[in-house]
C-alpha positions in Angstrom: 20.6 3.1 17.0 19.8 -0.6 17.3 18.8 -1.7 20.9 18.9 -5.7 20.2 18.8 -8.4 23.3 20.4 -10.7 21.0 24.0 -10.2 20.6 24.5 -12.3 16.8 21.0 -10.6 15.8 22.4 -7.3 16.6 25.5 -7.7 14.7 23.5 -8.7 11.6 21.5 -5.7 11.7 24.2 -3.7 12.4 26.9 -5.1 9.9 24.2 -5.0 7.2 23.2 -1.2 8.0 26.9 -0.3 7.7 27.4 -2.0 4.7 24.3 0.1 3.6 26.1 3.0 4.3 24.7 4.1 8.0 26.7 4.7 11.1 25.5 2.1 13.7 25.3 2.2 17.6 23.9 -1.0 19.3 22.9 -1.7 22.9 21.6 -4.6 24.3 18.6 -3.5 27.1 16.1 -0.2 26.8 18.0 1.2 29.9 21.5 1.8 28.2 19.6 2.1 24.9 17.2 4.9 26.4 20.6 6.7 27.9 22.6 6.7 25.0 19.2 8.3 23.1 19.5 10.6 25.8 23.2 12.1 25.2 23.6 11.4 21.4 21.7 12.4 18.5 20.2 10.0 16.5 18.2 10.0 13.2 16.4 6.3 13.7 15.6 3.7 16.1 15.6 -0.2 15.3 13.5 -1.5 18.4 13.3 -5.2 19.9 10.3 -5.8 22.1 11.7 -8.2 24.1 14.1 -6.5 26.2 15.7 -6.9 30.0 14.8 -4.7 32.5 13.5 -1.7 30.1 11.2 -3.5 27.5 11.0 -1.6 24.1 7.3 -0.7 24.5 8.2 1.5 27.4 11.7 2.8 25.3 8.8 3.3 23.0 7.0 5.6 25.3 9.7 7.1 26.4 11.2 8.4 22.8 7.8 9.7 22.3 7.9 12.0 25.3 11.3 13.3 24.0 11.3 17.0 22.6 13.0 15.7 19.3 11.1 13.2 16.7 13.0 9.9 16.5 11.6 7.6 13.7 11.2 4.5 15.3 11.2 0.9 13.2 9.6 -1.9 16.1 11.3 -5.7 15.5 9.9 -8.2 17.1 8.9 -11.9 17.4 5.8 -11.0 19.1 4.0 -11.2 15.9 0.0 -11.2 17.2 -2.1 -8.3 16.2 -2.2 -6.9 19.7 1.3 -5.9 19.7 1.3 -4.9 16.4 -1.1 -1.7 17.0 0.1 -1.6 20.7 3.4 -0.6 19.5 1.8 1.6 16.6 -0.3 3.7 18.7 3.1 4.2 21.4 4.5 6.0 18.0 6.0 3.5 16.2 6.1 4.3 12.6 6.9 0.6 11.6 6.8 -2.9 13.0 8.5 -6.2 11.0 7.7 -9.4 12.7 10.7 -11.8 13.1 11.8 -13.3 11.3 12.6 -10.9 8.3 14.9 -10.0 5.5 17.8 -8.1 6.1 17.1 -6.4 2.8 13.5 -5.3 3.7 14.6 -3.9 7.0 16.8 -2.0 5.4 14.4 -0.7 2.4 12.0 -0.2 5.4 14.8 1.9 7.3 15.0 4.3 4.0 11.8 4.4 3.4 11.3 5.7 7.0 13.8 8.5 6.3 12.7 9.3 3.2 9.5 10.2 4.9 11.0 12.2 7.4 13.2 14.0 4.8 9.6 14.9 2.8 8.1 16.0 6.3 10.4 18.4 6.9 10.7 19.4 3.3 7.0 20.2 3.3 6.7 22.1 7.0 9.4 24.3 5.6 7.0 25.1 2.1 4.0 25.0 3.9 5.7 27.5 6.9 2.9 30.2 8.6 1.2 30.4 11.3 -2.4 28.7 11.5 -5.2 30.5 12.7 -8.2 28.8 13.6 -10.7 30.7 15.7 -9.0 30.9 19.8 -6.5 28.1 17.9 -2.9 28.9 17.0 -0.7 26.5 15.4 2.8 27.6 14.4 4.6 24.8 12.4 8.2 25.7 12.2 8.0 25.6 16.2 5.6 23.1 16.7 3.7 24.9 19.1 0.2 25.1 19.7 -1.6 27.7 21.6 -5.4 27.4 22.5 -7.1 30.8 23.8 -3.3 31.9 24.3 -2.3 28.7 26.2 0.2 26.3 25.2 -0.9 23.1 24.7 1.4 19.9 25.2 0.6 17.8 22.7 2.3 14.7 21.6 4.5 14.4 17.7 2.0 12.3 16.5 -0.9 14.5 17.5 0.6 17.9 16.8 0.6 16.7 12.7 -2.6 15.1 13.2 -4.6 18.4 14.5 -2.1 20.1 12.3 -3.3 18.4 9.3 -6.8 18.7 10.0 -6.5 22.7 10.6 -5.1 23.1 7.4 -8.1 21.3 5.3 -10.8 22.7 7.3 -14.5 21.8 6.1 -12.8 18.8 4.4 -14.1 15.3 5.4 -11.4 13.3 5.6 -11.6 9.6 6.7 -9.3 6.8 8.4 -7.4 5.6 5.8 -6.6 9.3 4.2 -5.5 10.5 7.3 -3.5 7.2 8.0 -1.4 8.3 5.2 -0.9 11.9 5.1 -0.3 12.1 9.5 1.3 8.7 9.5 2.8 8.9 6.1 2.0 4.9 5.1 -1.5 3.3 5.3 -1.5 0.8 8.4 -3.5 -1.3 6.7 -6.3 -2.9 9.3 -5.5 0.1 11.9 -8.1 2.7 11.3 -8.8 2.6 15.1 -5.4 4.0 15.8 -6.8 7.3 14.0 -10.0 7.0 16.4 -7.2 7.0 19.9 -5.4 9.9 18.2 -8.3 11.8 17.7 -10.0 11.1 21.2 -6.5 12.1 23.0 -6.7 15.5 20.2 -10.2 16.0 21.6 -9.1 15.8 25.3 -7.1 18.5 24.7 -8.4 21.0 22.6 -11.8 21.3 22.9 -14.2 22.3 26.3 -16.3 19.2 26.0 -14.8 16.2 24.3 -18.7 14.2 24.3 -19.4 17.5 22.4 -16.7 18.6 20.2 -16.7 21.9 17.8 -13.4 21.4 16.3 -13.3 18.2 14.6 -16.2 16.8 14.4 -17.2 13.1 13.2 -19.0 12.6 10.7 -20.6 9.4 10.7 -20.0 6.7 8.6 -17.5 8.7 6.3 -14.6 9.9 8.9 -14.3 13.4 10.3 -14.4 17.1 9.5 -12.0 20.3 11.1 -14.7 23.3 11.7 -12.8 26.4 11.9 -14.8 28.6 14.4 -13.8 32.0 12.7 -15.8 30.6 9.8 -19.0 29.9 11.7 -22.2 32.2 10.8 
């Protein structure tokens, strides 16, 4: 799905995406792009910012809230840092600034489905039920349960606390977990771990100001104590 403004920009990415090989639906404003989302299944999303009526960083928002992971590529000609991790942290898992190549949008586009292809590769290998103290993660589901209550957490920060439960003790720090959650290091956006984590916090433990699940560990990153563990 591309949801383009620009009608001759749109056909560019779209004719080149075809002639790659991919089926291509356009729309032209987030609220015809967010329905179509809505009644057809899609496998990625090429997002303009600068939309009518619906901008893209609340199509962002709203993809994100969806029960169904949709990789999302962000391009824009808002270019300034501030956008950049704005659109990250909505769940973006790639921005190009315009202008760009048609040929690294589209090596961007695979490379964003490759990773999706080895993320579901490796929740089907790595398939059991985690256990951590009153903390239940089932993968295959994507459910977690805390002291038997579901918890409604986001994509983003289901892999993130998943990731952490399955190394726990480990320190891990920005950058590592940059890559392995978010699959690609965002280089320059370690604080978009730090808003992760916080929101992670928020949820799963009793006090966030004094956490006993993931703890940080200054100057270094942060550690996953498993409370079953504890002497």
């Amino acid at each position: 799905m591309v949801v383009e403004d620009d009608p001759d920009i749109a056909q560019m990415l779209a004719l080149s995406l075809r002639n790659e090989g991919f089926e291509v639906a356009v729309e032209h404003d987030g609220e015809s792009g967010l329905a179509r989302l809505r009644q057809q299944k899609h496998h990625l999303l090429v997002l303009d910012l600068m939309l009518p009526g619906v901008d893209g960083l609340h199509v962002c928002r709203e993809v994100r809230g969806m029960p169904e992971y949709l990789p999302i590529i962000i391009v824009s000609a808002k270019t300034t840092e501030t956008y950049r991790v704005l659109g990250l942290e909505l769940g973006a898992d790639d921005y190009l600034s315009k202008p760009f190549s048609l040929p690294e949008l589209v090596a961007r586009v695979r490379a964003v489905l490759r990773r999706m292809d080895a993320a579901e590769e490796r929740a089907a290998t790595l398939a059991g039920v985690i256990r951590r103290g009153t903390l239940v993660i089932d993968p295959v589901a994507r459910e977690t349960r805390l002291r038997g209550e579901p918890l409604t957490l986001t994509s983003r920060e289901f892999d993130l606390l998943m990731f952490f439960a399955r190394h726990p003790g480990r320190v891990l720090n920005r950058m590592e977990l940059l890559d392995q959650v978010w699959g690609y290091a965002h280089d320059g956006y370690e604080h978009t771990v730090n808003t992760h984590i916080n929101r992670v916090r928020n949820k799963i433990e009793a006090d966030p100001a004094r956490p006993t699940f993931i703890l940080t560990v200054w100057g270094v990153g942060y550690k996953f104590i498993d409370p079953g563990e504890v002497v």
